[in-house]
TORFIGU-813571 format. One record per residue (C-alpha): residue in three letters; residue number from 0; x negated, z negated, y. Coordinates in nm, 4 decimals, always signed. Layout:
BEGIN
{ala,NUM,{X,Z,Y}}
...
***
This chain:
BEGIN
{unk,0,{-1.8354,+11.1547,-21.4321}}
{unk,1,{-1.9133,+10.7599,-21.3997}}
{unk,2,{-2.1666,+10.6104,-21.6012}}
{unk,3,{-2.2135,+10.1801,-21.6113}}
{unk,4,{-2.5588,+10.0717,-21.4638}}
{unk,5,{-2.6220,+9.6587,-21.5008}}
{unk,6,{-2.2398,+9.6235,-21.5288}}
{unk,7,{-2.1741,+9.8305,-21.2085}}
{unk,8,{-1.9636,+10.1787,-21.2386}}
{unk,9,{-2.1247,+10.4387,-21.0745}}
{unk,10,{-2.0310,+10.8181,-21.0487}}
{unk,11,{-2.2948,+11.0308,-21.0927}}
{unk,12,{-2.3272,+11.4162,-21.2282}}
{unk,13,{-2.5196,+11.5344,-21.5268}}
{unk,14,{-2.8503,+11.4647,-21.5426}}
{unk,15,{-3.1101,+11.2840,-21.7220}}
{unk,16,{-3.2212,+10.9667,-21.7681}}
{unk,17,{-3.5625,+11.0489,-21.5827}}
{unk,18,{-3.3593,+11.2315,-21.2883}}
{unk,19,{-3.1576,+10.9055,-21.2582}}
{unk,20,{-3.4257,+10.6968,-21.1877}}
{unk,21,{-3.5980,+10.9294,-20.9419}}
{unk,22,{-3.2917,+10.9467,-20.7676}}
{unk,23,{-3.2856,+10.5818,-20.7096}}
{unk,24,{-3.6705,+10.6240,-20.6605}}
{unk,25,{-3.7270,+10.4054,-20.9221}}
{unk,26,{-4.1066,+10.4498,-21.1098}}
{unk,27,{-4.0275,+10.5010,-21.4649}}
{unk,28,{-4.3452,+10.3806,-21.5741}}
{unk,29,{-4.2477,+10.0132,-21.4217}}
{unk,30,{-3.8753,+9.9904,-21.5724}}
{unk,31,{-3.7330,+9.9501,-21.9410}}
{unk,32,{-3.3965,+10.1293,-21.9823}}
{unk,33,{-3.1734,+10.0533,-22.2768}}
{unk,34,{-2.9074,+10.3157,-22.3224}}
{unk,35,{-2.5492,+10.1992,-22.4670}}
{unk,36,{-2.7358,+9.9364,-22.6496}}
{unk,37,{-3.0481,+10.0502,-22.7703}}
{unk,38,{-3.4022,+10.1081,-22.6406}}
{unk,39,{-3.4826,+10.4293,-22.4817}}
{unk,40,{-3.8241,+10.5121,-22.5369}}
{unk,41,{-4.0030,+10.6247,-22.2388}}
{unk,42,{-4.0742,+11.0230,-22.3474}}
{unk,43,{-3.7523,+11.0461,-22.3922}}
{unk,44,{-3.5818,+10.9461,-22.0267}}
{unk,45,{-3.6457,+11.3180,-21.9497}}
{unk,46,{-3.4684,+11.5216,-22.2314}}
{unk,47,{-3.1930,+11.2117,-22.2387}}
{unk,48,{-2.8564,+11.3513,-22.0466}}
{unk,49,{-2.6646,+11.0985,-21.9152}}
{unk,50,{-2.3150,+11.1183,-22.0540}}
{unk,51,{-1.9494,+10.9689,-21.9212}}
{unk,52,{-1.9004,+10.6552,-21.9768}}
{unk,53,{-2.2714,+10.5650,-22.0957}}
{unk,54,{-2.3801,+10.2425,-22.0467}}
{unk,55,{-2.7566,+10.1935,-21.8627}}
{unk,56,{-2.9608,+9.8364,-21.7967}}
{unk,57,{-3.2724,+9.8891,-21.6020}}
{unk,58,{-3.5007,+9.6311,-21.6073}}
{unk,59,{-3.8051,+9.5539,-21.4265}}
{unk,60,{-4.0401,+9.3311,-21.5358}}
{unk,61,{-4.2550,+9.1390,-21.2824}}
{unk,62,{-4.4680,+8.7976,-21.3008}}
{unk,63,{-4.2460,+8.4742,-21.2858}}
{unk,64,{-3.9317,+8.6828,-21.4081}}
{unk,65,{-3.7875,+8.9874,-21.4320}}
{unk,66,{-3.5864,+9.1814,-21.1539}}
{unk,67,{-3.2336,+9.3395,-21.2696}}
{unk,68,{-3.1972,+9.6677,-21.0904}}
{unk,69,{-2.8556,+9.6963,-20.9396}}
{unk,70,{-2.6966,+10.0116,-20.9458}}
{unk,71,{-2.7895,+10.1144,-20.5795}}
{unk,72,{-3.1690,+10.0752,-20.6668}}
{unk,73,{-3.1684,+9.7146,-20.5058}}
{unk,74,{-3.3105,+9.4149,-20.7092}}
{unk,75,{-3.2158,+9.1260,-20.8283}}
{unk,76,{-3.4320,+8.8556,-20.9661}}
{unk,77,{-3.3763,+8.6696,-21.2670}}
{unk,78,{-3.4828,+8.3846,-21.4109}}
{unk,79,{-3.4918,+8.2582,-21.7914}}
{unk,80,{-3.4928,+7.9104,-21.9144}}
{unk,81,{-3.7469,+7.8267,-22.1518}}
***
């Protein structure tokens, strides 16, 4: 199945939200993940099954900005004009 991860198609198979991000060894503690749309809540990533076609955006927020998570688990920073 392929799911869409910050705009980037990526197959994966079933598995949860929380398995996701430990596979990309991402600490779910430090992201936010919105799922087709809306806000996961954190105690949910684990009982959350990814589905085909799903959309994911990770985010992780740090001081100055916010890094995008790409797909791969790599970062991105972004800015925001104020």
């Amino acid at each position: 199945m392929q799911i869409v991860v910050n705009g980037e198609t990526v197959p994966i198979q079933v598995m949860s939200v929380l398995d996701y991000l430990a596979s990309l060894a991402i600490d779910p503690q430090r992201v936010a993940v919105e799922l087709n749309l809306d806000i996961l809540p954190k105690p949910a990533y684990g009982a959350t099954l990814l589905k085909d076609g799903d959309r994911l955006e990770i985010v992780h927020f740090v001081g100055g900005g916010q890094n995008r998570l790409t797909a791969n688990g790599s970062r991105q920073q972004v800015f925001h004009d104020a």
